[in-house]
C-alpha positions, 0 to 999 in steps of 0.5 A: 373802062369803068362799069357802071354798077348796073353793069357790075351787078349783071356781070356778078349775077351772070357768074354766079349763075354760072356756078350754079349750073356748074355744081348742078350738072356736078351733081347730076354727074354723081347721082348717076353712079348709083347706077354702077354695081361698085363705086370708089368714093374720095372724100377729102378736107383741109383736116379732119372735119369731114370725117363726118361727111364720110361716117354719114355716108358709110352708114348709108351705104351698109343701110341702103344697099344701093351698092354692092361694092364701095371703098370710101377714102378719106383723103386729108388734103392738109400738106403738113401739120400746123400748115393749113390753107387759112395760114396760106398768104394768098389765094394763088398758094390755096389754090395751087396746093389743094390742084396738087392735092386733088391731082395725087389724091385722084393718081393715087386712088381713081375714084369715081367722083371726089366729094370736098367735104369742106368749106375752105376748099369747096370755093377754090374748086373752081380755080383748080385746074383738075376741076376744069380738065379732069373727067372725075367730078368733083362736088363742094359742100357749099352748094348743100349749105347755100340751099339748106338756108335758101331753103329756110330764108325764103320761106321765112321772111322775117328770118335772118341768116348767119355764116359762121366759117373760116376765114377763107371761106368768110373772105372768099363770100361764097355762100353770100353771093349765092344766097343773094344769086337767089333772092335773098336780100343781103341785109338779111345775112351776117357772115362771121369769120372764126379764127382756129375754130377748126383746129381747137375742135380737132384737138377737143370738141367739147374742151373749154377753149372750144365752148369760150370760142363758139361763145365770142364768135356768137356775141360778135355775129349777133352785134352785127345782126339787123335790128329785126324779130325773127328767127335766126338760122345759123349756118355751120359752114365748116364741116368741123363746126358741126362737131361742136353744134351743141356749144352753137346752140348754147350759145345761143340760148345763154344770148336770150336768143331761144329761136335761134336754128342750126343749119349743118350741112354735113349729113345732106351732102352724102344724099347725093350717091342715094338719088331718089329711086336709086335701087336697092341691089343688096342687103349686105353691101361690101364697104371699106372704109380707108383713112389717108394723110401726108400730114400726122394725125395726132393721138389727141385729134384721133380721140377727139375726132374718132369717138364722135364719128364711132357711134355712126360709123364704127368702121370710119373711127377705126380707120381713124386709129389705123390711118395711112400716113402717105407723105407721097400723096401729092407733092409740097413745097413749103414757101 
């Protein structure tokens, strides 16, 4: 039997809104180990984007003090070198290796909660059978990008909004359907797909090849925005972009478009561990900081990524230099 649109539109509406209680009752889960003395804390990403996302959260952790003891493992959910999940043919194979990456990952390190520092990975947390069974939550940073432009959308109806993010982000439309879930109207928002973006940031985050790319990226979104004044906010929805939010905004500004703003979600996502009224219980908290990867990391990518990461967090670049290569942290079968 065919549904009506009626039909189809309250079946979406009702799926969304499911999702979004999910994530919030996530994240009431994760609010609530500030209550714990120590806490081990998994962050993982389909490469190294959310490095950010863990030097962010070490600085909070040393500053606030809400902790007494944490060890912060990076994880990198990435099989193999040169194979990563927007190489992967279908969805089926996107979920089915990162369920084993976040089965190993949570074997290997029982964390108290695993938080997906990444866009690509963030909308296939659902379909993983670790996030429906395993009592560790598990939270996404889509959620924090989706409110960050809900935010700014709804209090600024003139405004329209740009999702620039991979391919299985873009593809999946994740962020749309839940800005749309809350109101927002779709012919206000471009989603744009950047091909390799992810990983010409990982090898040079401020080289050329990166620069030209922002730039073609930004020329295609803006060919496919509405015909209407107002300011444009441009959603970094890939914890890599943020890295290079400079050439976005350069970008930008070389278009004629000076009211363009910048939404990286990055930093919000770690604000989740330090709820308000979370008690200070130490001035100088214990924090280790681990780096982990089945796939290489390369002296390139280190240099790259790690002198970004140094000026916040000097224990998260470190950890960087001196990773752990692990090819037993979750098992891969390349097809």
């Amino acid at each position: 039997m065919r549904l009506s649109a009626a039909m189809l539109a309250c079946a979406m509406m009702l799926a969304t809104l499911s999702e979004s209680r999910a994530q919030d009752s996530t994240r009431a889960r994760v609010g609530r180990l500030a209550q714990k003395d120590s806490i081990t804390i998994l962050i993982t990403d389909s490469g190294l984007g959310g490095l950010s996302v863990c030097a962010d959260v070490d600085r909070r952790m040393r500053k606030e003090g809400v902790y007494r003891k944490a060890r912060l493992v990076f994880a990198n959910a990435l099989p193999e070198s040169n194979r990563g999940y927007n190489k992967m043919a279908t969805t089926a194979e996107k979920v089915e290796v990162f369920d084993a990456a976040l089965t190993g990952m949570a074997r290997w390190y029982a964390p108290d909660a695993i938080l997906v520092a990444c866009n690509t990975l963030s909308v296939l947390i659902p379909e993983t059978r670790f996030a429906r069974e395993s009592p560790i939550p598990v939270l996404g940073i889509v959620e924090t990008g989706v409110e960050m432009l809900y935010e700014r959308l709804q209090s600024d109806p003139r405004a329209t909004g740009i999702i620039f993010g991979t391919e299985t982000t873009i593809g999946m439309g994740t962020h749309k359907r839940l800005l749309v879930g809350k109101g927002i109207d779709s012919s206000r928002l471009v989603t744009q797909a950047c091909p390799n973006l992810a990983g010409k940031i990982e090898e040079a985050a401020g080289g050329e090849e990166v620069r030209s790319a922002i730039d073609g990226f930004v020329t295609q979104a803006l060919a496919r925005k509405p015909e209407q004044p107002g300011t444009i906010y441009a959603g970094l929805c890939c914890t890599h972009y943020g890295y290079s939010k400079g050439f976005f905004e350069e970008a930008f500004r070389e278009k004629g478009v000076g009211d363009a703003v910048i939404v990286d979600p990055n930093a919000r996502m770690g604000e989740v561990l330090f709820p308000p009224g979370a008690k200070r219980r130490v001035d100088h908290p214990e924090v280790r900081v681990e780096v982990v990867s089945r796939a290489v990391i390369t002296p390139e990518e280190t240099a790259s990524i790690g002198g970004l990461v140094e000026p916040v967090s000097p224990a998260t670049a470190e950890a960087l230099r001196t990773y752990l290569l692990k090819k037993d942290l979750f098992p891969f079968t390349p097809r």
